[in-house]
MARMARKOL-239542 format. One record per residue (C-alpha): residue in three letters; x negated, y negated, z negated. Coordinates in steps of 0.02 Angstrom, whole numbers, plus 50000, padded with zeros to 5 digits. Each point is the difference from the previous one (the first is absolute). Example, Ala and Ser with C-alpha at 12.3 -4.5 7.8 and 13.67 -1.06 7.14 Angstrom:
<sites>
    aa       x       y       z
   ala   49385   50225   49610
   ser   49931   49828   50033
</sites>
This chain:
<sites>
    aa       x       y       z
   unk   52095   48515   49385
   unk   50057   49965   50150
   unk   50123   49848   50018
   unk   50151   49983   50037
   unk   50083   49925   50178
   unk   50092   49839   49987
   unk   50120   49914   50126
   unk   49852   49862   49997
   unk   49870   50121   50068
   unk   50105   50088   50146
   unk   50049   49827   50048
   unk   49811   49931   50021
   unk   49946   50179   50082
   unk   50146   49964   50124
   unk   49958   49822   50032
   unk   50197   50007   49936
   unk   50092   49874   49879
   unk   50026   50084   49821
   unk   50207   49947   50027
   unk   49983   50089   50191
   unk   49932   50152   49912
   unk   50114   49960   49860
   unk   50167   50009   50096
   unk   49954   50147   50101
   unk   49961   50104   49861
   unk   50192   49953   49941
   unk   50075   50050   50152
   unk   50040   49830   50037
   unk   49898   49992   50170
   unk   50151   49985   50111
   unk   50090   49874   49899
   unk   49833   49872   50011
   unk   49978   50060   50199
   unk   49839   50088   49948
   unk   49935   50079   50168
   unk   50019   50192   50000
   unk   49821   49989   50058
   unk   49937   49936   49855
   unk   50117   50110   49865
   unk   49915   50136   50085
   unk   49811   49945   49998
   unk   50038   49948   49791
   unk   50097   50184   49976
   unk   49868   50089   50082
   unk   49888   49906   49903
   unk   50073   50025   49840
   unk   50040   50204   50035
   unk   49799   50015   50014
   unk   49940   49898   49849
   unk   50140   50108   49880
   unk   50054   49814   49942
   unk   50128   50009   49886
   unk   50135   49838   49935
   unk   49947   49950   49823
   unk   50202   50035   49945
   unk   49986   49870   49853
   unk   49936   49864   50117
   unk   50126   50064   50122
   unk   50131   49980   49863
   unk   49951   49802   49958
   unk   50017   49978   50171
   unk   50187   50048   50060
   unk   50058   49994   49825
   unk   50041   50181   50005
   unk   49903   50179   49960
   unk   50129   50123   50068
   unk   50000   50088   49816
   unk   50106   50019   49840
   unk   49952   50036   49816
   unk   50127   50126   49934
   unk   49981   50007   49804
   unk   50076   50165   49912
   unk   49981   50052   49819
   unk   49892   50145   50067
   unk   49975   50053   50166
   unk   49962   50201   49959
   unk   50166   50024   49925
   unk   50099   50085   50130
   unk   50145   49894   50002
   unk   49886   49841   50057
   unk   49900   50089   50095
   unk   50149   50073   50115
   unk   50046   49812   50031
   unk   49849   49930   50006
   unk   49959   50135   50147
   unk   50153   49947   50081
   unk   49995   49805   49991
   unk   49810   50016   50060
   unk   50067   50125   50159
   unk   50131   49858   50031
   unk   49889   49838   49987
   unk   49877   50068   50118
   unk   50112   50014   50135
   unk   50048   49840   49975
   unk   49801   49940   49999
   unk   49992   49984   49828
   unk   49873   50096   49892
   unk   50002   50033   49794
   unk   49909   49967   49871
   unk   50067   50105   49843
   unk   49943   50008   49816
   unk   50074   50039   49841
   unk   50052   49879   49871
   unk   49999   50123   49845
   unk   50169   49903   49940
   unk   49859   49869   49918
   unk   50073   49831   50031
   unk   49795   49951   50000
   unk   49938   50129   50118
   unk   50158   49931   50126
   unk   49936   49811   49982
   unk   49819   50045   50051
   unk   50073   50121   50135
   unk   50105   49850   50070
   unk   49852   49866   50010
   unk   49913   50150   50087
   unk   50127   50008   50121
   unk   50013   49807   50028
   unk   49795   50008   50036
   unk   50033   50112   50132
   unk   50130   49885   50071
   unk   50133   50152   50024
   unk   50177   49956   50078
   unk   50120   50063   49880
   unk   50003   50086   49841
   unk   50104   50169   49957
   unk   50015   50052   49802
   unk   50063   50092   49857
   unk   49966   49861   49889
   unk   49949   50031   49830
   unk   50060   49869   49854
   unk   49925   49834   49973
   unk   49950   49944   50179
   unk   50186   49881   50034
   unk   49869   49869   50016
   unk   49878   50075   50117
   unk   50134   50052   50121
   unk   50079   49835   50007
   unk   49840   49914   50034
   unk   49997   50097   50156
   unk   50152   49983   50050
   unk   49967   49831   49977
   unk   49865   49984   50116
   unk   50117   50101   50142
   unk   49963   50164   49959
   unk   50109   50154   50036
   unk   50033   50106   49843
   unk   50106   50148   50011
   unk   50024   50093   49820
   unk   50048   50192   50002
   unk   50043   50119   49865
   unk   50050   49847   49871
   unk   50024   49827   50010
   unk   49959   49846   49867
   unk   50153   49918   49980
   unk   49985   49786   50008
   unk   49868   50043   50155
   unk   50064   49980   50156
   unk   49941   50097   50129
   unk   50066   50163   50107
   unk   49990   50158   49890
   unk   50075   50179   50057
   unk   50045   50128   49846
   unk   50108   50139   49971
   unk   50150   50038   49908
   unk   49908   50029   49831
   unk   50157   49972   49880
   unk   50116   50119   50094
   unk   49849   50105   50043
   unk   49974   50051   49818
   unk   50183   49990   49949
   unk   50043   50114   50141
   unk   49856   50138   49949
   unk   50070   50002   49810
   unk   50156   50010   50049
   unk   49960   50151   50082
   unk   49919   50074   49845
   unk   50157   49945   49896
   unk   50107   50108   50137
   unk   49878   50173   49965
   unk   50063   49981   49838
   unk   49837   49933   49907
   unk   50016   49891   49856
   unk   49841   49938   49937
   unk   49915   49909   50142
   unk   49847   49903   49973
   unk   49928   49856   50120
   unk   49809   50005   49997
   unk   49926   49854   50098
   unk   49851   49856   50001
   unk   50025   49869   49900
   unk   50023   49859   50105
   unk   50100   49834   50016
   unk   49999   50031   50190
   unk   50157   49964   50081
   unk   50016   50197   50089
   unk   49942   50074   49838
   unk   50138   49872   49897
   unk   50120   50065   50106
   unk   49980   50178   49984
   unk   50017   50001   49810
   unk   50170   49923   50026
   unk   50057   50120   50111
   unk   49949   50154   49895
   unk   50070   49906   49853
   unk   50188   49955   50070
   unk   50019   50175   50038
   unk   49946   50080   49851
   unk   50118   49860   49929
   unk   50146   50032   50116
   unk   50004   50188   49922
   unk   49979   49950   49821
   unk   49832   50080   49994
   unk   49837   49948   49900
   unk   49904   49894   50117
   unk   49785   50051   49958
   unk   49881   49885   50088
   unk   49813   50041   50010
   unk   49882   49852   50047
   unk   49825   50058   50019
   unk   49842   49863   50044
   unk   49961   50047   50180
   unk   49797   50041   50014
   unk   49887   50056   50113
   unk   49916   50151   49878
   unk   50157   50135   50042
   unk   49941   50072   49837
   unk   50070   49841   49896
   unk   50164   50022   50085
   unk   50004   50192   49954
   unk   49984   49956   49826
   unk   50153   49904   49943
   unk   50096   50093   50115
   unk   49957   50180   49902
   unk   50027   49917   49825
   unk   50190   49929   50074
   unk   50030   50192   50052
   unk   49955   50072   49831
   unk   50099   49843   49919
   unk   50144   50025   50093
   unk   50037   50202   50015
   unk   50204   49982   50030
   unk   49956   49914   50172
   unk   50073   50094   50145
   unk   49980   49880   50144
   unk   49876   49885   50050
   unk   49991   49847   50146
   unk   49843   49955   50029
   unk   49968   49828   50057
   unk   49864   50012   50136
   unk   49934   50143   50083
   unk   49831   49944   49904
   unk   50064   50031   49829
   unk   50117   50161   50062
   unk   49832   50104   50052
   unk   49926   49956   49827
   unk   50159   50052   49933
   unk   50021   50168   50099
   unk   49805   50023   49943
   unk   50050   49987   49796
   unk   50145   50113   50029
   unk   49898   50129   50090
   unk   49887   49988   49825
   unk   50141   50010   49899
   unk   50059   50151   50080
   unk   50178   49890   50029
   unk   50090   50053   50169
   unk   50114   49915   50132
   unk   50140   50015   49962
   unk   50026   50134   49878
   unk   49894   49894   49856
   unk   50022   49828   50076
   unk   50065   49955   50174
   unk   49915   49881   50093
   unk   50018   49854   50113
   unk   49871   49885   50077
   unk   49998   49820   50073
   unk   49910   50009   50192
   unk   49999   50169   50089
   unk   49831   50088   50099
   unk   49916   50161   50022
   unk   49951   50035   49805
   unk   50206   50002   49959
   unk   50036   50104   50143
   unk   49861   50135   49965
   unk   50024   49998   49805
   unk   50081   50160   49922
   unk   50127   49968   50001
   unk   50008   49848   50123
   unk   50048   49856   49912
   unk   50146   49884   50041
   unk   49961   49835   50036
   unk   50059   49812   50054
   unk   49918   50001   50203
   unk   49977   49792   50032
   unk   50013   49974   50186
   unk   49829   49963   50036
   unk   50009   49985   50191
   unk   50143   49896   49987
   unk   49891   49880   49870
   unk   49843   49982   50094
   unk   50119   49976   50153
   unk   50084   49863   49929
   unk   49840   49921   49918
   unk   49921   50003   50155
   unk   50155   49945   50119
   unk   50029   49826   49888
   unk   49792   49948   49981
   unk   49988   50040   50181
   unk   50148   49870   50013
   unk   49928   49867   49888
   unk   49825   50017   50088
   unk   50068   49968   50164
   unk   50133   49867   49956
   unk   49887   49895   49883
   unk   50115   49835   50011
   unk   50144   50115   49947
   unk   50091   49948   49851
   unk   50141   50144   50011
   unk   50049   50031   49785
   unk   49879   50143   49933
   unk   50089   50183   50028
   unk   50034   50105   49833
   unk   50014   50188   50083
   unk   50041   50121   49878
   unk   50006   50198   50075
   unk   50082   50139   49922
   unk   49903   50172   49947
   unk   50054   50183   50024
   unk   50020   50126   49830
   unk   49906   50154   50070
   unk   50091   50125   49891
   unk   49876   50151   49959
   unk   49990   50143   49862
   unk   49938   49911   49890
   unk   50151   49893   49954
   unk   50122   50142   50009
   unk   50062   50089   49848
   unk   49987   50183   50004
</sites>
């Protein structure tokens, strides 16, 4: 196996000091008067041997790796994976690179994740933080590091976070089912103590409550196997057969849903109209397409982008941490309308 150049052996080939080569290599010849004659000779030198920085070492050195760990719950669902796309396209013009994984919502998984990141010395850290790590995010703010927190928060942490509207997001969309005239409308969600998915309940609920109706709230343990998500939600149909409207919580759950109803031979909306939390090509192409709750996503990665890039540059900064919350558009398709 053929080994590997180090600073140490371009130096002694070049009759060079290692900090000569050192500082030419980080474009930081002209500030220590380093000849051009000589940048050239090491360059040239370097372009023919293929030598290539060790970026760890290179990291220990100036204290910074020019990349950021961005932590979502999981990076194929298209929601994520629109933003991550975005906040990547932003952070490399900006000279930053990512380094993306997905967390699984296991408070576990997240901790290991995190001491992953810290090995690779990245910059600053972008999540959708599952429950249980308060801790683990403090300790790196603690030690200076930039955490921005999208798509919930965790309250008594204090650190930049940038969410939507969920409350009014899911009060609006009921509302709107209320208004076609329907009268049993279910909620069917993930169970979760998470602050977006807290807040979506309450919305659905105070306007169900605001028209006298019977509020019906369907929790369902999130899993990977799309199978065990299938199955509670076909024994709640056949348990509840006066439902006429359902709000889905996450786009996640509203496939599975539009899946079991397709079994059951129900259709939007003539058996049950439907709404779903987070809008992309699967709602639109449905048949009927489905009505959904669009989140803004450029506007989110733009944001979670625009205030790391801030903290990154102004490191000394102690400006308060930013809460921006966005609002979402109700993309109102046949699915929701009443016949």
């Amino acid at each position: 196996m053929k080994k590997k150049l180090s600073i140490v052996d371009i130096a002694n080939e070049l009759n060079v000091s290692k900090t000569t080569i050192s500082f030419i290599l980080n474009g930081r010849a002209q500030e220590k008067r380093i000849s051009n004659e000589l940048v050239e000779r090491v360059m040239k030198y370097v372009a023919e041997v293929g030598y290539k920085p060790n970026s760890l070492a290179k990291s220990l050195r100036t204290g910074k790796s020019n990349t950021i760990g961005l932590m979502v719950e999981d990076i194929s669902n298209p929601f994520f994976a629109s933003i991550a796309r975005l906040i990547e396209d932003r952070a490399y013009k900006n000279g930053y690179k990512i380094i993306y994984c997905s967390t699984d919502n296991d408070t576990s998984k997240t901790q290991d994740l995190i001491g992953m990141f810290r090995d690779r010395h990245v910059d600053g850290y972008i999540m959708a933080p599952p429950e249980g790590i308060e801790e683990d995010i403090e300790s790196l703010i603690k030690d200076g590091m930039p955490v921005v927190l999208f798509d919930r928060h965790l309250p008594g942490v204090k650190t930049d976070f940038i969410e939507i509207d969920n409350l009014f997001s899911t009060y609006n969309a009921t509302k709107h089912l209320i208004e076609q005239g329907f009268k049993n409308i279910a909620f069917v969600t993930f169970a979760s103590h998470q602050t977006q998915m807290v807040d979506r309940v309450k919305g659905y609920e105070d306007a169900v409550k605001s028209d006298g109706l019977k509020s019906t709230v369907k929790e369902i343990v999130f899993n990977q196997d799309e199978e065990q998500i299938m199955v509670p939600l076909r024994d709640f149909f056949k348990e509840n057969p006066n439902i006429d409207a359902i709000l889905f919580g996450t786009n996640h759950i509203g496939t599975c849903g539009l899946k079991v109803m397709n079994e059951l031979g129900k259709k939007a909306p003539t058996d049950i109209a439907v709404i779903s939390f987070d809008d992309y090509d699967v709602f639109k192409l449905h048949s009927p397409p489905v009505t959904a709750i669009a989140q803004p996503v450029e506007a989110i990665a733009d944001n979670v982008i625009t205030v790391l890039l801030e903290k990154l540059n102004d490191r000394s900064s102690s400006a308060k941490p930013q809460s921006i919350v966005l609002k979402t558009d109700l993309r109102i398709r046949n699915s929701s309308l009443k016949k």
